[in-house]
C-alpha positions in Angstrom: -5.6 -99.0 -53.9 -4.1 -99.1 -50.5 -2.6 -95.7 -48.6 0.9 -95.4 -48.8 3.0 -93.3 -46.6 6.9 -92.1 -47.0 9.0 -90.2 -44.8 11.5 -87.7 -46.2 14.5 -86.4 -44.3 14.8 -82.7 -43.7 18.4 -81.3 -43.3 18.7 -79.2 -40.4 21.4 -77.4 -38.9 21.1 -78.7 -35.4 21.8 -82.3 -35.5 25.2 -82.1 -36.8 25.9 -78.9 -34.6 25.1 -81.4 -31.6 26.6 -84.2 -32.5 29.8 -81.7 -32.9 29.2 -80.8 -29.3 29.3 -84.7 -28.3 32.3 -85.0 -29.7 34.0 -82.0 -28.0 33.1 -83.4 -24.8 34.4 -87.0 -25.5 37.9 -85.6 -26.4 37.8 -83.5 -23.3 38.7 -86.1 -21.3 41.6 -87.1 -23.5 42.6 -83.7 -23.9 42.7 -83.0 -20.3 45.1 -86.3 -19.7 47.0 -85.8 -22.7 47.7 -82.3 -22.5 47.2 -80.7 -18.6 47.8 -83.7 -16.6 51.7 -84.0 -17.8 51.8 -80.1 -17.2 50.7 -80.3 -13.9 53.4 -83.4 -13.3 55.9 -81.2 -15.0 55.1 -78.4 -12.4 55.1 -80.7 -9.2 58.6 -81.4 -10.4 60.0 -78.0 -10.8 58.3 -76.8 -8.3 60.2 -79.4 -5.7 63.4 -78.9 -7.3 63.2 -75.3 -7.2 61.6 -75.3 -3.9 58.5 -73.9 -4.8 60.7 -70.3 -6.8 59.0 -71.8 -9.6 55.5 -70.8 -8.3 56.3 -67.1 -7.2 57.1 -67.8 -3.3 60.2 -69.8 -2.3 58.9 -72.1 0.9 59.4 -71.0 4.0 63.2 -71.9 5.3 63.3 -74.6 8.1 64.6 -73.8 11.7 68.2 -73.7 12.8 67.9 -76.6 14.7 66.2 -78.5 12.3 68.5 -77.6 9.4 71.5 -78.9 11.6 70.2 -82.2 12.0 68.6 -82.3 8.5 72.5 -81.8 6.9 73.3 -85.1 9.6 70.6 -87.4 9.2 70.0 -86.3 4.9 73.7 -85.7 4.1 75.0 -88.8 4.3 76.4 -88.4 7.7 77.7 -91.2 10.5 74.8 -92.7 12.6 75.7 -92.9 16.0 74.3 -94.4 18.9 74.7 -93.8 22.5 75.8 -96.5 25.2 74.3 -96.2 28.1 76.2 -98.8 30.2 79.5 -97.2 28.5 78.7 -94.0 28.6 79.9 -93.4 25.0 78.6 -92.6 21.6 79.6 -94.9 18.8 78.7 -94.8 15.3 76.5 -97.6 14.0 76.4 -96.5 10.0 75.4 -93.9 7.7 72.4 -91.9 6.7 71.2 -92.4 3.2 72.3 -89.0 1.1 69.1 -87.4 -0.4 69.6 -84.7 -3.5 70.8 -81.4 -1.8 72.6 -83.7 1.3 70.2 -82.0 3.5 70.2 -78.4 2.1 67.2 -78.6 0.3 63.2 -78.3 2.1 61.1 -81.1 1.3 63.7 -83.4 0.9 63.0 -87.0 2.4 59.5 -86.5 1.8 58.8 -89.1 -0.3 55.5 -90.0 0.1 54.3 -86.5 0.1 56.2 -86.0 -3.0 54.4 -89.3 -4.3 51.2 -87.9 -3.9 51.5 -85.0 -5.4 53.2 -86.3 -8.6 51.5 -89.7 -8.8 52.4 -92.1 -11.1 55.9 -91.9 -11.9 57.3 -90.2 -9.1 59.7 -93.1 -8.0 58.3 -93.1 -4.6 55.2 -95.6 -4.7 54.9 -95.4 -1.4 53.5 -91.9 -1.9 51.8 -92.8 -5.2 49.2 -95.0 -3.6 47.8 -91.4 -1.9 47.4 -89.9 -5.5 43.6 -89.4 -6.8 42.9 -88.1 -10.2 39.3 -87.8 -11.4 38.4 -86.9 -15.0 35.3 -86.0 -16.1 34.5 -84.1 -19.6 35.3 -80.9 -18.5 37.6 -81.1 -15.3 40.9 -82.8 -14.3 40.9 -82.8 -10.5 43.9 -84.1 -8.8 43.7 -84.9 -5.1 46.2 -85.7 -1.9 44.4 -88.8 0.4 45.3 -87.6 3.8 42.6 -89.1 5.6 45.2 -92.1 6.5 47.3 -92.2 9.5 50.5 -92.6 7.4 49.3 -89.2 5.8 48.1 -86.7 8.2 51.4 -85.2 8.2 50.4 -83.9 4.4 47.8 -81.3 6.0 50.4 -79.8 7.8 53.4 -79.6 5.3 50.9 -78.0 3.0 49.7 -75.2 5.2 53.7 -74.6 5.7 54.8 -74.9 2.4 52.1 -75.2 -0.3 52.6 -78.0 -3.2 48.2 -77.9 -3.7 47.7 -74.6 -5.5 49.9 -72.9 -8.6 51.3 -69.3 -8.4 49.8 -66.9 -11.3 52.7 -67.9 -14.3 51.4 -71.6 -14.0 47.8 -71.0 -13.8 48.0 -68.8 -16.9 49.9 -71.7 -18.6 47.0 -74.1 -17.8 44.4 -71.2 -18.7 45.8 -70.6 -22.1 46.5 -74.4 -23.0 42.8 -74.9 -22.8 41.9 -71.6 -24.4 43.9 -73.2 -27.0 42.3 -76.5 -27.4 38.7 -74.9 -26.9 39.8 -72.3 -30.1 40.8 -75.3 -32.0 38.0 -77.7 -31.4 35.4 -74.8 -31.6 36.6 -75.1 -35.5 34.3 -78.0 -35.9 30.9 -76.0 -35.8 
């Protein structure tokens, strides 16, 4: 009579404990998209339309000098040129109106404002400078500066942050993932 062999499965614990942990880390990414990436858009947002009040520290105001000739060229005002040969000034046009008709900082930034919101911003030109990598377990959102069109970004920044969230919003992001890793822990 010939030898015959059988293999019997053994239940164990561990295989469907790990294949809960696959899981997990598969809907990370979707999580992470899904859930944080349209609050952190939602924060760009407020925070430029509240001038960064939304994130603790209102930006620093803009000089005198500046402000003046923000509220011409950002308000809607006449465009003038000057005439050498004439000696006069005449105006040419009008400035485009931006929200605030100059008030407001940050204004007229479009592509800054592009890049930091990304997709959707209504500035494109911006978008292009928007970088989002997602891996399982991070969501990392990034500003290309490195282009000459860009290098102004760096400097804004430094003056008026729009890269880092005050202590309300980061507890809003904390507890959002507390939330999902409480829910999805559920599964073991």
């Amino acid at each position: 009579m010939a030898d015959s062999a059988s293999i019997t499965a053994v239940k164990d614990s561990i295989t469907p404990r790990l294949q809960a942990m696959l899981d997990r880390a598969r809907t990370g990414q979707s999580f992470l998209i899904r859930v944080i990436y349209p609050m952190y858009k939602q924060m760009q947002l407020t925070r430029w339309q509240t001038e960064n009040a939304s994130e603790g520290n209102s930006w620093t105001p803009i000089s005198a000098s500046y402000a003046a000739r923000k509220k011409r060229m950002y308000g809607g005002g006449n465009k003038y040129r000057y005439y050498p040969s004439l000696g006069l000034t005449r105006p040419i046009g009008k400035y485009p109106s931006y929200p605030g008709e100059g008030t407001k900082t940050m204004i007229a930034t479009g592509r800054l404002f592009g890049a930091a919101f990304g997709p959707g911003s209504g500035m494109p030109e911006g978008e292009s400078f928007h970088r989002v990598r997602v891996t399982d377990t991070s969501l990392t959102i990034s500003l290309n500066a490195n282009k000459k069109k860009t290098e102004y970004f760096k400097h804004a920044n430094e003056a008026r942050p729009i890269t880092q969230f005050g202590p309300v919003s980061r507890a809003l992001f904390k507890a959002k993932v507390k939330e999902y890793f409480a829910a999805t822990r559920r599964t073991f």
